[in-house]
N, C-alpha and C positions, 0 to 999 in steps of 0.2 A: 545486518548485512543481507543483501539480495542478490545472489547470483543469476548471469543470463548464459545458460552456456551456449547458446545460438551465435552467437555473436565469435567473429573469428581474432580474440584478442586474449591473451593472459588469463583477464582478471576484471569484474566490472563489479564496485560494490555503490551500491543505492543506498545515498542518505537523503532521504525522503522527498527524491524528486524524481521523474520519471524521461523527461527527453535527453535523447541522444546530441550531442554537439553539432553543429553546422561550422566549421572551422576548416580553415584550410591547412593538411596535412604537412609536416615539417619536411624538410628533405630526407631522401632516403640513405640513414647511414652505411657506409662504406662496409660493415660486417655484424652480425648479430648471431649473438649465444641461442643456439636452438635447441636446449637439452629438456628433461624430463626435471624442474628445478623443484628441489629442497627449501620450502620456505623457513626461514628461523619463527621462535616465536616471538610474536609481537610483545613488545616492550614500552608500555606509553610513558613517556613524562610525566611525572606527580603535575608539573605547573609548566615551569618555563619548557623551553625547547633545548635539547644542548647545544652545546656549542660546535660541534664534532662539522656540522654542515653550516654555513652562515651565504647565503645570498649573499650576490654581488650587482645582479644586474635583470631587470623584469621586461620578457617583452610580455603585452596582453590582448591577446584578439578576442575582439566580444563580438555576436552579431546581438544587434539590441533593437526589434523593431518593434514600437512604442506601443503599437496596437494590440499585441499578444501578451501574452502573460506568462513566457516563461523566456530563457534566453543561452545563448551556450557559445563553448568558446574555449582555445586553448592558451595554458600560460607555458611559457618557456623562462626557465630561473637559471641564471646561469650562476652556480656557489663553487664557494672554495672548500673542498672536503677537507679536512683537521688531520681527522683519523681514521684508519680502516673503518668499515662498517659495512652491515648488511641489511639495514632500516634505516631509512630516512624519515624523521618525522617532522611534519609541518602542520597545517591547519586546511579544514574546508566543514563547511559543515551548512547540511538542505543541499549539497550537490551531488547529481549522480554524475561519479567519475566512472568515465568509457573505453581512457584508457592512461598507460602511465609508463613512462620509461624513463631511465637516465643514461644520457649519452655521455662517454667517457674519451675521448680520440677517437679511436676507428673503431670503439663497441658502443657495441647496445647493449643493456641492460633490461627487457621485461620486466615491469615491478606489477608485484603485488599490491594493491590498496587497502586498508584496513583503518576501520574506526573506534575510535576512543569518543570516553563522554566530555563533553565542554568545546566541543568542531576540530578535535586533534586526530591527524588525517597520517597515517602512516602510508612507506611505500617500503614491502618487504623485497631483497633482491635475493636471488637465485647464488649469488656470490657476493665476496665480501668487496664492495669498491674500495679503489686504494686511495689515499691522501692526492691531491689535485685540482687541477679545473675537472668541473664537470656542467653537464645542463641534465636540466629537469626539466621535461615536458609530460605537462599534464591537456587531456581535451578531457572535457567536461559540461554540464548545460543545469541548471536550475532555473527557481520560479520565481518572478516578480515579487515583492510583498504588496497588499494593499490595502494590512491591515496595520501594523506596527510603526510605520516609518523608521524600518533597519535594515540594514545593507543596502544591495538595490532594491527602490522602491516606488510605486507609480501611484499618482493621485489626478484623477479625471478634475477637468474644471473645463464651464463652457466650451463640452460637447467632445473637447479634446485630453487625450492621457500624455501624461508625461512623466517622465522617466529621471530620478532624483537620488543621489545617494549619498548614506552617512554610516559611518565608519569606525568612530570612538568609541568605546575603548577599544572593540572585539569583534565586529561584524564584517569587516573586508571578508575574513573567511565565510560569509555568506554571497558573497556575490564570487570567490574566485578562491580557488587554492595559492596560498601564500604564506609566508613566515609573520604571522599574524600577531609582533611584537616590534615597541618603538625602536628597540636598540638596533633591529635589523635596518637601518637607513642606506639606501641606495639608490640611487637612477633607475627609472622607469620610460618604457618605451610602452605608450597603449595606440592602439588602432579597433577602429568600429567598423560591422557592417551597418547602413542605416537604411531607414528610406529616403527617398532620393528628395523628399518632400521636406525631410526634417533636419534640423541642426543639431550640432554634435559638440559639443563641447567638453576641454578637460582642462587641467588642469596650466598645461601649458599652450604653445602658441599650435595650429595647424599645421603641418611640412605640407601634406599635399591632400589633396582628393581625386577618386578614381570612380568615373562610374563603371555599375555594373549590372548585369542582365537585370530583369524584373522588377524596375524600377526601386533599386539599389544604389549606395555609392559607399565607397572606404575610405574613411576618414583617418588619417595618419598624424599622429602629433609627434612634434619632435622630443628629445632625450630629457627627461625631466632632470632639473635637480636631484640631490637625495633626498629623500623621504619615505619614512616609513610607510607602513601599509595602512594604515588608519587614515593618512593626510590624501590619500587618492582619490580624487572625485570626477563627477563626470556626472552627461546631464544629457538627455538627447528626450527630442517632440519636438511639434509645432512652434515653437517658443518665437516672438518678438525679440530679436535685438536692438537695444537703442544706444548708440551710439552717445556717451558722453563726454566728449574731449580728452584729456589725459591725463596724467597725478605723477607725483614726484619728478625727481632732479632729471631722472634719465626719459620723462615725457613717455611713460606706459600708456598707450590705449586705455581708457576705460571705458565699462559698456555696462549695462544692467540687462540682464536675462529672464525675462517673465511672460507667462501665459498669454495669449493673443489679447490685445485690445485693452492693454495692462499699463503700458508703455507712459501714458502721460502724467500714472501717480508717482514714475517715478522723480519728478522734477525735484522737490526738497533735497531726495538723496543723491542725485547729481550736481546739485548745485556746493553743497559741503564735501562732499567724499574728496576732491581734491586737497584742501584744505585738510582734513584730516590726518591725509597722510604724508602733508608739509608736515606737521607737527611733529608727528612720529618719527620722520627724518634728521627732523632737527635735534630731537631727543638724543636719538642712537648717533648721530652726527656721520650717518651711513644713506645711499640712497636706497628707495624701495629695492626688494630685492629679484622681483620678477621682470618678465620680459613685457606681459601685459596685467590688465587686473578685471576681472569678469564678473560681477556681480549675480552671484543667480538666485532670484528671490525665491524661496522655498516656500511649501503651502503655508506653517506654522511658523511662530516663535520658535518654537521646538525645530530643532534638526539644523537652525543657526551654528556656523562651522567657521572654522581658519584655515579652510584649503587653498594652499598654495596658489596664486592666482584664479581662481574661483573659489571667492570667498561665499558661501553660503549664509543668508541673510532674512529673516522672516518675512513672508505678505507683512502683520500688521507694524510691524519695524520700519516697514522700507516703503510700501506703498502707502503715498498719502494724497489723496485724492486735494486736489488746488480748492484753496480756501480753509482746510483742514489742518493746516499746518501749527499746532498748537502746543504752546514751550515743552507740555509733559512731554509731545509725539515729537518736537523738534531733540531736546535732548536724550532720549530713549534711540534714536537713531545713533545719534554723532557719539552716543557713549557706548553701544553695543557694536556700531562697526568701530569704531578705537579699540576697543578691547579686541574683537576678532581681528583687524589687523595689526595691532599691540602684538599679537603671538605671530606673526610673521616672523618677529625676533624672537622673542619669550616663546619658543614652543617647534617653530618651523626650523628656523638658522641655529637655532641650539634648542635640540631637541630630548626630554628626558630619557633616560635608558630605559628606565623602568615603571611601570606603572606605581610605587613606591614614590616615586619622585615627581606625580603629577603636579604637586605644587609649587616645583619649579617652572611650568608653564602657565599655571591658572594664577599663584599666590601674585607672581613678579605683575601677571599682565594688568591683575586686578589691582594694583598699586598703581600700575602705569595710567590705569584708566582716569584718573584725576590729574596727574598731569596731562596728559593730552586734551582733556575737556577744560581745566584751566586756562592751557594752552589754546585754545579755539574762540573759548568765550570765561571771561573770566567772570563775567555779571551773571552768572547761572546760576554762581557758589555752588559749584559738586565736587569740588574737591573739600571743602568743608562739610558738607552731607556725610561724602563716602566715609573719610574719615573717622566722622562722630559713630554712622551708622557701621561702618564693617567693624570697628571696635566692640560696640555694644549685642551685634548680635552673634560675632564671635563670643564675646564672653561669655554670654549667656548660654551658650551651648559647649562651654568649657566649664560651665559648672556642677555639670552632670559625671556621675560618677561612669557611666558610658560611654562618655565621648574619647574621639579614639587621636592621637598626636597628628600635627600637621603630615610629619612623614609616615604614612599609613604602612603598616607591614601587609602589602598585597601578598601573602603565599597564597590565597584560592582564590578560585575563579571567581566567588561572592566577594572576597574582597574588592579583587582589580574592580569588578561592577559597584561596589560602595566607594572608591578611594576619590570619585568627584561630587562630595561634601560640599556645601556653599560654603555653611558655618565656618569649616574649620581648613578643607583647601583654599577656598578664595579668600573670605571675609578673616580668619586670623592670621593668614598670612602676611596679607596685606595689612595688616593695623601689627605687623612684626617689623613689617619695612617701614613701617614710620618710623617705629623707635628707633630701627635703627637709622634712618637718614638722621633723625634728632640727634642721636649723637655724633654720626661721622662730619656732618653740613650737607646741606643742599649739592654743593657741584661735585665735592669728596664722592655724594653717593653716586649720581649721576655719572663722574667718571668710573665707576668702580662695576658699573652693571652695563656699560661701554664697553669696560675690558675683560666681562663674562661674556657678552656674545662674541667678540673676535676670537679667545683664545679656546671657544669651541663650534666654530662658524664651521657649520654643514655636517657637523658631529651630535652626539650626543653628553649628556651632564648627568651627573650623579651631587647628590647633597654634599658631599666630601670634598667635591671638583667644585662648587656655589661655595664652602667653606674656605677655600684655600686661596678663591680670592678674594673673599673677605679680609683674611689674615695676611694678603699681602697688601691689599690697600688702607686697611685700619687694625692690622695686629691681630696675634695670636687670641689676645685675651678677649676681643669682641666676638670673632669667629666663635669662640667656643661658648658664650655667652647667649651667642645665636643658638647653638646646636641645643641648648637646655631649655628652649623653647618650641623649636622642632620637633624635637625627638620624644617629649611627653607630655601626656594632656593636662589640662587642668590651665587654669590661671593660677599665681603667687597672690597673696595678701599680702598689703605690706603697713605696720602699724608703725608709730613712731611714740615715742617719748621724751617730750622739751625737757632739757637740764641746762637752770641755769642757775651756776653759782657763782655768788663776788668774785672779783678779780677774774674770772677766767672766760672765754668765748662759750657762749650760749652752744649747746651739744645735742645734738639727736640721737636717741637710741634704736636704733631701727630693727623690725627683726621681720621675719617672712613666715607662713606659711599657705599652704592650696585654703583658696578659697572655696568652700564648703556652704552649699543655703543649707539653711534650717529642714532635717528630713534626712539629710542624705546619706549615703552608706560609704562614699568615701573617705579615705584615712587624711586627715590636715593636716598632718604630719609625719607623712610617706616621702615626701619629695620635696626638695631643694632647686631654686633656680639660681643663674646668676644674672642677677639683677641691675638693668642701668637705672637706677633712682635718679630723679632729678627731684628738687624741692625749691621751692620760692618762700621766702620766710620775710617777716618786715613790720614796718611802725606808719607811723604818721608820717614819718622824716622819710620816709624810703622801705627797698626790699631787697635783696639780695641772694642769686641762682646760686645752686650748688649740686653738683651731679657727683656720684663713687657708685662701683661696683659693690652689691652685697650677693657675698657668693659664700655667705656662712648662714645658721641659720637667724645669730644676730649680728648687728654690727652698730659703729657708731660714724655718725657726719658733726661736724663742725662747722658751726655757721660763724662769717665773717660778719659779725656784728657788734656792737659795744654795746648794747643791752639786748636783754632779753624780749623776743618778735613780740607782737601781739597777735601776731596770728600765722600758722605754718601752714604751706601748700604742697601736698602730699606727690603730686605729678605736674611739678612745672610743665608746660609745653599743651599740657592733657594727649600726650602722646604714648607713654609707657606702658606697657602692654601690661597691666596689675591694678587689683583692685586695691585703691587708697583706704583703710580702716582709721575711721575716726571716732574719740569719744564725743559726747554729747556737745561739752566744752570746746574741743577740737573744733569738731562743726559747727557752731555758732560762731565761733572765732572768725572763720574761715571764711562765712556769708559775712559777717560783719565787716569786713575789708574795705576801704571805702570806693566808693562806685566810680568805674574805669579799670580798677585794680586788675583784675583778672581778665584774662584776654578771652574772646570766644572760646577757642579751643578748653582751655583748663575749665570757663563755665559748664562746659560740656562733660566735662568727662567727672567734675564732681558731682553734677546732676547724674549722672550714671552711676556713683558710688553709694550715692542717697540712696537710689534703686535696689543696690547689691547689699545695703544695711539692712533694709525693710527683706530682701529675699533672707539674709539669712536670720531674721529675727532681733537684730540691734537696736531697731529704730519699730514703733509699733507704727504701720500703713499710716494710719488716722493722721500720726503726725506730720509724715513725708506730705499727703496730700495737702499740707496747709501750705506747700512752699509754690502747689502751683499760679494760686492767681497772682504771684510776683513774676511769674514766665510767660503769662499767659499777654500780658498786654508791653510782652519786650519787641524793641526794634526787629530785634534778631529774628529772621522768620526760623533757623533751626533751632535758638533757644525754644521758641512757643513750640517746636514740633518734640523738642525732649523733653520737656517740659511735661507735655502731653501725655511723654508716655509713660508717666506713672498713673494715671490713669488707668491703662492698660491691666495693672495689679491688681484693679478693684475687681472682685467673679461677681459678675451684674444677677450670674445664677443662682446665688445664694444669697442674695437680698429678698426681702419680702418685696409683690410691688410696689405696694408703698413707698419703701425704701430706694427700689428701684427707677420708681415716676422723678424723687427727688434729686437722686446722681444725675438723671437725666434734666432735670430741668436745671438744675447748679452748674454742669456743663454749659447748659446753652448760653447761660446770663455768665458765663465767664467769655466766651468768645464770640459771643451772638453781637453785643455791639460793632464791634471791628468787622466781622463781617457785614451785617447791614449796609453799615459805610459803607464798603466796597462795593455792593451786591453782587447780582449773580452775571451778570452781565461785563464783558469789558469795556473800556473806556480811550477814547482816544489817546494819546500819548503815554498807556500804559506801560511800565517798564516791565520786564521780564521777572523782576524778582517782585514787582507787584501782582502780575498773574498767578505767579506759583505760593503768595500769601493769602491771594484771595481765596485758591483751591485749600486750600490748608486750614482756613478758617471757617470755610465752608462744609468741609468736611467734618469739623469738631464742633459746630454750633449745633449744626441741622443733618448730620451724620452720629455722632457719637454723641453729643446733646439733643434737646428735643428744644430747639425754637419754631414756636408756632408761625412766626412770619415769616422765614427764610422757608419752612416746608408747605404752608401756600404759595409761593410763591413756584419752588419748586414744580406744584405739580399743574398750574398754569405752562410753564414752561414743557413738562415733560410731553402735556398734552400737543402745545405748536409744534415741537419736535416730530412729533409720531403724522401730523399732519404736514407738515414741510420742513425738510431738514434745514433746510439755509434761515429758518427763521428764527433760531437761535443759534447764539456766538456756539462753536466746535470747542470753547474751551469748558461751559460751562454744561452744554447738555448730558456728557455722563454723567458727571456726578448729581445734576438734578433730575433725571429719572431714575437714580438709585433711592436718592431722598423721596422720592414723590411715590416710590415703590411701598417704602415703608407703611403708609397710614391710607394707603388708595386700597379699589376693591377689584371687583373680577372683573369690568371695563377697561382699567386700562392694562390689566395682565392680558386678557385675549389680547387686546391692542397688539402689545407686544410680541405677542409668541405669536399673531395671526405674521406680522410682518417677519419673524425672525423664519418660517417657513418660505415665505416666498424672495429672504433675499438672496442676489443674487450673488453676491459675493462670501467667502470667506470670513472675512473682519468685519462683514456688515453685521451677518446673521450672531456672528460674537456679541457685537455692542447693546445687541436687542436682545441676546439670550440671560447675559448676566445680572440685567437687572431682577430679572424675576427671582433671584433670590433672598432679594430684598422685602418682599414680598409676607407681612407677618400671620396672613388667615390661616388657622393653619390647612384648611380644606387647599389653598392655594401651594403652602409647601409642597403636599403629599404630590401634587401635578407636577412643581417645578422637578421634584427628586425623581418622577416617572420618566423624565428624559434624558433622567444620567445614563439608564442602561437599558431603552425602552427599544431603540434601533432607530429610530427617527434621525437622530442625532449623532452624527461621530463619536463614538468614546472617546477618543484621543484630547477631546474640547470640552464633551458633557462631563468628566469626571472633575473636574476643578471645581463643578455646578456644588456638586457632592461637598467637598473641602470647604464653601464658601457656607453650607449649609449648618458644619459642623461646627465653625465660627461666630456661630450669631446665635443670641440665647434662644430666641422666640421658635429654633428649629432644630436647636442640638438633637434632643433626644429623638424627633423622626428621623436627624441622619446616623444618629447610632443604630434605631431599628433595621430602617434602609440597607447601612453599612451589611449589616449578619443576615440579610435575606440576599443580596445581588452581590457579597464578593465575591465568591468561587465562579460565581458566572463573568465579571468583569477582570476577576486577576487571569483567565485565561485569554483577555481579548487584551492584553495590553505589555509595554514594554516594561524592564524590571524597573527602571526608573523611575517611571510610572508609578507602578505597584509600591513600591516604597513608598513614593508622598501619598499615597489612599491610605496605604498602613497608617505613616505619619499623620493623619490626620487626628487619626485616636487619640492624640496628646492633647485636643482642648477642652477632652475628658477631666471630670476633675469631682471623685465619687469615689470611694471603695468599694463599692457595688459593681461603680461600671469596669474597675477594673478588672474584680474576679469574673467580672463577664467578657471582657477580652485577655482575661489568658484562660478561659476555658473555651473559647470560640477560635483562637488564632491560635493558641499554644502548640495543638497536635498539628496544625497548617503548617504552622512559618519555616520550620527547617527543608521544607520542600519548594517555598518560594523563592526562585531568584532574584535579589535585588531587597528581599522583605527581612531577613534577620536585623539586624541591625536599627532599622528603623522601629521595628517592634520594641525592642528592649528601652531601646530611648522615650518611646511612647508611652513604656508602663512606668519608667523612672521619673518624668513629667508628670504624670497622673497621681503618681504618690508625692510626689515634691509642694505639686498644689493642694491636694488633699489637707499636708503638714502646714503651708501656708494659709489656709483659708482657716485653719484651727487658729492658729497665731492671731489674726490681723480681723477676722471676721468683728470681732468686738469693739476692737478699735476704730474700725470703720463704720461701724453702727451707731457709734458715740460720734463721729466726727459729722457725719451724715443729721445728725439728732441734732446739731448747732446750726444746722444751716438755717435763715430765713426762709418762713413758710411763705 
């Protein structure tokens, strides 16, 4: 705390910013307490805020002029006090507050300001205010960021700054004092000073504009919706508007908002974004819910948002330069703004209380996101992808004894900041709502998540409020079936045993327990689910579904059969959120089924059980790998990509090279013909789902295999590329200067990094930086890794450089060294988010060396890093998980590798 006592006010306490506010002064209340006041002592919240004071209504004047670096401004809160009190506490934090009162009828109140750790912002009163209306006005002024991208934050591009802001979980309280929690939702009034040069935009539509001296003007928007303090955005600079006609039922304005001279890459995403949010409409059977809809494309991927009519949306998402428009770049659009406007409902119109309950926003949207991209285009197959993929990579990260339940218990501040999980907020919630639409039907569920956003439209939801309509549209017993999946981590194993005896119907004995890999420290018989089993069982003559709840730790199902199957299917649908255990016989059975049998889906999600036998020891590797080249030459372009990723299993690091030239050459000659076929190149009347097999095949031939012709070929290409972009197809030149990177020397790396310096844009200088890590000299590493943290380079973008480093065998151990020379200098230049996935990279460690070397390097660090606990502990749990696997399976795979043809 910094006192000024120069200043003719109460009380001014400085949290680490220094200008005084520019704001225009409230009117002058009718009478004010002038005594010699008694402060109480401050008393901070452990976490949340109490209840005692709750907002009802924000006005916010900023002055925000684009060119300076700091900005100020008063807020006026108008709440309903509960209970007497003589502390008000809220949130601010990097703000010097200048001054602070609460107006009560005809008093005033001089407060005191006083801070807490985590941006918890007290205002101590001279007297105790009584239960009531009251207003809170605070002036106040802080600094731009234009290092982190948090709160308000400015990023120069062609010559001009502009002014961007992001908000989730925690950071409103850095641009403004506010109740800096979801469940406070109410209407907002903001108003800006600007320049009279620049455009101002927020969240809602303009009421008026006013100019003013010194080439000024105030920009007024009118009464927002409710929404909490996190969904408040806003955006002021030089910014091009362009006009894109309008979206949904009610004919909203739509506009895309980006940097001068930006305007024409928006055509792709103007041209779908209406469409899109037909979908969405037709979904919720509600029209959009704003008055307009504002596109404002942000520097990065990173800081992509669901603000309430200014949806915030990345350059390389959104801008795509004509000609460029290539299926990855077309569907990575129309499924990241789906999801961001997916939470207009999922998140905006019912919004969570609590940060506990984020994946009531993320889990729902993330499910929604496949129907709506079905809904768009159904020839993409991404609702088949998502599906396969949000399952398996939630699993995967539910089988760590670390991993923490869908419903995260946010009580600290590290929590709320870890509680948006990919793995297990997004990716298992969403493969939670399949099983359960499996079981209720398609329109059951659809109507059922209809009558979760009405019956809390403009409100907030709580897991309890998501269970009770559950149980009023499909029963007590699915609700609570749901909640045993929510509420704790881990996945269920679920085994079965055929019984068939004379005279009676063939019987399953089914029993459960947590699936456990091979290694690990959790109990497999701690925890109980209730389980929706479905099973397919059957003969030559037929097959026959059969679903029951197992909510003991065994149970029994009766199959509708008159003889005993010849083979049983552990997850009809391949929907059930559980791993199928099969014995050896089982599984042979199983594949044996005749061809047709099995629908994609269940193909899928057996090939991911195959996975989970080999992780926990079942199945030795050597043998898994023998089921690939049956996947590898399937129609299915997702079969060959699951197919594939047992693969993945194999640690290329602990192979001799020898052994390692041969994984790579048995690769290539598993998918090097199919790709050839195809080449690198597209082809007139290519279909869509032919593009994204040719990148697929392409990527495992002459990416993760070593085919000699596909990677000359490659680096002819990569070269015309670096000399004229249009002279290879946009679909094929990334990944053929990734490939051409691999086995090329220091002409075409300067190439690269000569051009990634002079380009001129954001996404360009990306597309040219990350090849170089592909890059195997290692004289050529040690360069790419000098740009993670060198200053040349953004860390916000160089730091992934680092991640992609630790990934690839031919660099690991420089990015380990790397890692323990430049983290303490990069975990202070970055967001905790951030810091996490650096931490998280440590996991494609796989040594007991390396790990006693990162818990004696991070150990005394991590409890001091925000956003890092968490990701640590899973890092070192990974590291021992593989260490036990690579024990297991190394031999197996040396033998399987010893068979191949030399």
């Amino acid at each position: 705390m910094r006192w000024s006592p120069f200043l003719l006010l109460p009380a001014l306490v400085s949290l680490h910013c220094t200008h005084a506010p520019e704001a225009a002064a409230p009117s002058t209340p009718a009478a004010t307490v002038a005594t010699t006041p008694q402060w109480p002592e401050p008393q901070p919240p452990a976490l949340r805020l109490p209840d005692t004071v709750r907002p009802t209504h924000y006005t916010l004047d900023l002055k925000l002029i684009s060119t300076e670096q700091t900005f100020s401004g008063t807020v006026t809160v108008e709440v309903d006090v509960r209970e007497p009190v003589r502390q008000v506490w809220l949130h601010g934090q990097d703000l010097e507050v200048s001054s602070a009162r609460i107006e009560a009828g005809a008093r005033t109140l001089d407060a005191k300001p006083v801070t807490a750790s985590e941006g918890r912002l007290g205002l101590l009163l001279p007297e105790t205010l009584a239960p009531g209306k009251a207003r809170i006005i605070i002036a106040f002024s802080g600094k731009v960021d234009r290092e982190r991208s948090q709160g308000l934050y400015s990023v120069a591009e062609g010559g001009h700054d502009y002014f961007y802001t992001f908000f989730e979980p925690v950071d409103a309280r850095r641009a403004f004092p506010c109740f800096d929690e979801p469940g406070f939702k109410v209407p907002w009034k903001l108003r800006f000073t600007v320049k009279d040069t620049d455009v101002a935009l927020a969240n809602h539509a303009i009421e008026s504009k006013e100019a003013l001296p010194g080439g000024l003007q105030r920009v007024t928007f009118i009464d927002s919706k409710p929404m909490p303090s996190y969904l408040v955005a806003f955006m002021v600079g030089p910014f091009d508007v362009v006009d894109a006609g309008t979206v949904g039922r009610n004919k909203a304005p739509l506009r895309f908002v980006v940097p001068k001279g930006r305007g024409p890459e928006t055509a792709y995403a103007a041209s779908v974004t209406p469409r899109i949010v037909s979908v969405l409409e037709d979904f919720f059977d509600q029209s959009y819910p704003y008055e307009k809809l504002d596109v404002a494309v942000v520097p990065r991927y990173w800081g992509t948002m669901e603000h309430p009519g200014l949806v915030a949306l990345g350059q390389p998402l959104t801008l795509i330069k004509p000609g460029e428009e290539t299926i990855q770049r077309r569907r990575h659009y129309v499924h990241i703004a789906g999801h961001e406007l997916g939470h207009y409902w999922f998140g905006n119109i019912a919004t969570c209380r609590w940060w506990d309950d984020i994946w009531l926003n993320e889990s729902l949207t993330s499910w929604l996101d496949r129907k709506q991209m079905d809904g768009f285009d159904a020839s993409w197959g991404y609702g088949q992808d998502a599906s396969s993929g949000d399952r398996m990579a939630a699993m995967e990260t539910d089988a760590l004894a670390s991993t923490l339940p869908v419903r995260k218990p946010a009580t600290t501040h590290d929590a709320v900041l870890g509680a948006f999980d990919n793995s297990t907020t997004y990716s298992k919630g969403a493969a939670l709502l399949d099983m359960l639409e499996a079981w209720m039907g398609r329109e059951k569920m659809r109507d059922m998540l209809r009558l979760h956003v009405r019956k809390h439209e403009w409100s907030t939801v709580t897991a309890d409020d998501f269970a009770g309509t559950i149980a009023e549209a499909a029963g007590p017993d699915l609700a609570r079936s749901f909640r045993t999946f929510i509420d704790q981590p881990g996945v269920p194993r679920v085994s079965a045993e055929l019984q068939c005896d004379a005279g009676k119907a063939p019987r399953l004995k089914l029993s459960q327990e947590r699936y456990v890999p091979a290694g690990s420290t959790a109990s497999s018989t701690a925890q109980m689910w209730t389980i929706p089993v479905c099973v397919r069982a059957g003969d030559r003559a037929g097959d026959t579904r059969v679903c029951q709840m197992l909510s003991e730790r065994t149970g029994e199902m009766e199959l509708p059969l008159k003889g005993c199957p010849q083979w049983v299917l552990l997850n009809a649908s391949g929907t059930g959120y559980y791993r199928s255990s099969y014995t050896s016989k089982q599984l042979a059975q199983v594949m044996a089924a005749p061809k047709g049998t099995l629908s994609v889906p269940e193909r899928l999600a057996l090939l991911s059980d195959v996975e989970a036998a080999a992780s926990r020891g079942d199945l030795p590797l050597g043998d898994a790998l023998k089921l690939v080249p049956g996947t590898a030459t399937d129609p299915n372009r997702t079969i060959v990509a699951n197919g594939a990723g047992l693969l993945g299993l194999v640690r290329q690091d602990h192979l001799t090279p020898a052994e390692r030239a041969r994984f790579r050459a048995w690769v290539g000659k598993l998918y090097g013909p199919r790709a050839q076929t195809l080449g690198w190149q597209p082809r007139p009347g290519d279909t869509d789902d032919v593009k994204q097999l040719r990148s697929l095949l392409l990527g495992l031939a002459a990416g993760m295999g070593d085919d000699a012709v596909l990677t000359r070929e490659a680096q002819k290409l990569a070269r015309a590329w670096l000399d004229k972009r249009d002279s290879v197809s946009a679909e094929a030149a990334p990944l053929a200067v990734r490939v051409a990177a691999r086995k090329s020397d220091r002409s075409l790396f300067d190439a690269l990094l000569t051009q990634a310096r002079q380009a001129k844009s954001h996404n360009e200088r990306l597309e040219l930086l990350f090849p170089l890590t592909s890059f195997t000299d290692p004289a050529l590493v040690q360069e790419t890794l000098a740009l993670v943290n060198g200053g040349e380079f953004d860390v916000r973008d160089t730091y992934k450089i680092l991640g992609a480093a630790f990934y690839k065998v031919e660099s690991r151990e420089a990015a380990w060294k790397y890692f323990r020379e430049h983290f303490d200098s990069m975990a202070a230049r970055v967001r905790s988010d951030d810091l996490g996935a650096i931490v998280g990279f440590t996991s494609a460690l796989c040594d007991d060396t390396q790990r006693a070397e990162l818990e004696s390097f991070l150990g005394p660090r991590v409890a001091k890093l925000e956003g890092a606990p968490h990701a640590y502990a899973q890092a070192l749990e990974t590291i021992r998980l593989c260490v036990e696997a690579d024990r297991l399976h190394r031999k197996s795979v040396q033998t399987f590798l010893s068979t191949l043809p030399r």
